[in-house]
C-alpha positions, 0 to 999 in steps of 0.5 A: 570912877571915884566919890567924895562924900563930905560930911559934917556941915552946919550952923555955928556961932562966931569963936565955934568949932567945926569937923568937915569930914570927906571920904573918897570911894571908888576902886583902882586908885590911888590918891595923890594929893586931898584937901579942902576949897571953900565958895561964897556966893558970886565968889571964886573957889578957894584954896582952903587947905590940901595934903599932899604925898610928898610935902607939908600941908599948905593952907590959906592965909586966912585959915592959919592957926585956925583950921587943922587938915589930916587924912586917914589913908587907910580910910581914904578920908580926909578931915578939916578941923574948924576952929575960932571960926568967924562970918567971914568963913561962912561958904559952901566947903568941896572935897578935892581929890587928886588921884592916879588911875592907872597912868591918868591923874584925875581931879574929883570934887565933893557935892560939897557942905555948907558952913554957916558962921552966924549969931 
């Protein structure tokens, strides 16, 4: 089994920043791919931003030039870096994790951090 601990939510204003920070616990595994989705209320899950192994780091559109995404894998964590943010950002963040245990790849999820943008 493999947790993801998320940290670093709260409230800010428009044009703020914010540090999202998400370590993966657990023994026998290996992370394929981490990154970050995003959910407001009677919405879908959205992609955020995700690292992988093997390629650049992909985010949405409406994070580009904004968010930043990095991982520490001696750490097993991975961090989304907020900035200019503005209401429409405003969501519960999950952790995501795509991980290889043994010869299974396995999703996990975080409990998830809430991320206020308001005045």
């Amino acid at each position: 089994q493999v947790q993801l601990v998320e940290s670093g939510g709260g409230l800010v204003q428009p044009g703020g920043s914010l540090r999202l920070s998400c370590a993966a616990s657990g023994s026998g595994f290996s992370i394929n791919a981490m990154g970050w989705y995003r959910q407001c209320p009677g919405k879908q899950r959205e992609l955020v931003a995700i690292i992988t192994d093997t390629g650049p780091t992909n985010y949405a559109d409406s994070v580009k030039g904004r968010f930043t995404s990095s991982r520490d894998n001696a750490k097993n964590t991975v961090y989304l870096q907020m900035s200019s943010l503005n209401p429409e950002d405003t969501a519960a963040y999950y952790c995501n994790a795509r991980v290889l245990q043994g010869r299974v790849y396995r999703v996990y999820w975080g409990q998830g951090t809430q991320v206020t943008v308001s005045s």
